[in-house]
Phi, psi and omega in degrees: 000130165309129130321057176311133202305107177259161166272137180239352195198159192201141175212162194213134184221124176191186216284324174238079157345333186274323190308288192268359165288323174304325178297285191294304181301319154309296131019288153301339209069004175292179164234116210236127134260153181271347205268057165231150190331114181096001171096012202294082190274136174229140178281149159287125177294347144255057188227339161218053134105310197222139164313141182229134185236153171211121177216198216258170180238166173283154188285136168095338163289154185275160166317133161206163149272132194222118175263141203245141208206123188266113209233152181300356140188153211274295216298321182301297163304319178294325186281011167279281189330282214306312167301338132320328144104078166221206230219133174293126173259294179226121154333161165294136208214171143230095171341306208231341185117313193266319175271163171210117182255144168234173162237176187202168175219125154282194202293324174307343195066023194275112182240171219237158179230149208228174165203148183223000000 
């Protein structure tokens, strides 16, 4: 069965992690659990509509927002981007063993998160 694209999940990433989940949680009203690899905070969806997760960047990388669209295959899609002519940011990969994420850039280098 196909799978229509959705947005399911959006993250903020930046150098202290702990920081900004106290800002967007505070801000909001959210709630993160933490208790996932790195200290990896996540919202429940229903309390804001889609996950919104906040972790940490590697030193010296920069902060970003990354919004994640969940598509019947990862692998599939990217090689739809490329032939568009955007860009593999990260191949399918799985953090944990149970989700599988890849990222992708259009020409612009604007990248987009993938989820399956």
């Amino acid at each position: 069965m196909a799978t229509e694209p959705r947005v399911i999940h959006f993250e903020i990433a930046g150098k202290d992690p702990k920081a900004l989940q106290g800002f967007w949680g505070s801000l909001f009203g959210w709630k993160f659990d933490t208790n996932n690899p790195g200290g990896y905070g996540m919202t429940n969806p229903d309390q804001t509509g889609i996950v919104v997760g906040i972790g940490g960047v590697p030193e010296g990388a920069p902060g970003h927002v990354t919004g994640y669209i969940r598509v019947a295959s990862i692998d599939a899609t990217l090689a739809r981007a490329v032939e568009l002519g955007g860009s593999v940011i990260m191949p399918r990969f799985s953090p944990d063993g149970s989700a599988y994420l890849g990222l992708v850039a259009d020409a612009d280098g604007h990248v987009v998160g993938l989820s399956e």
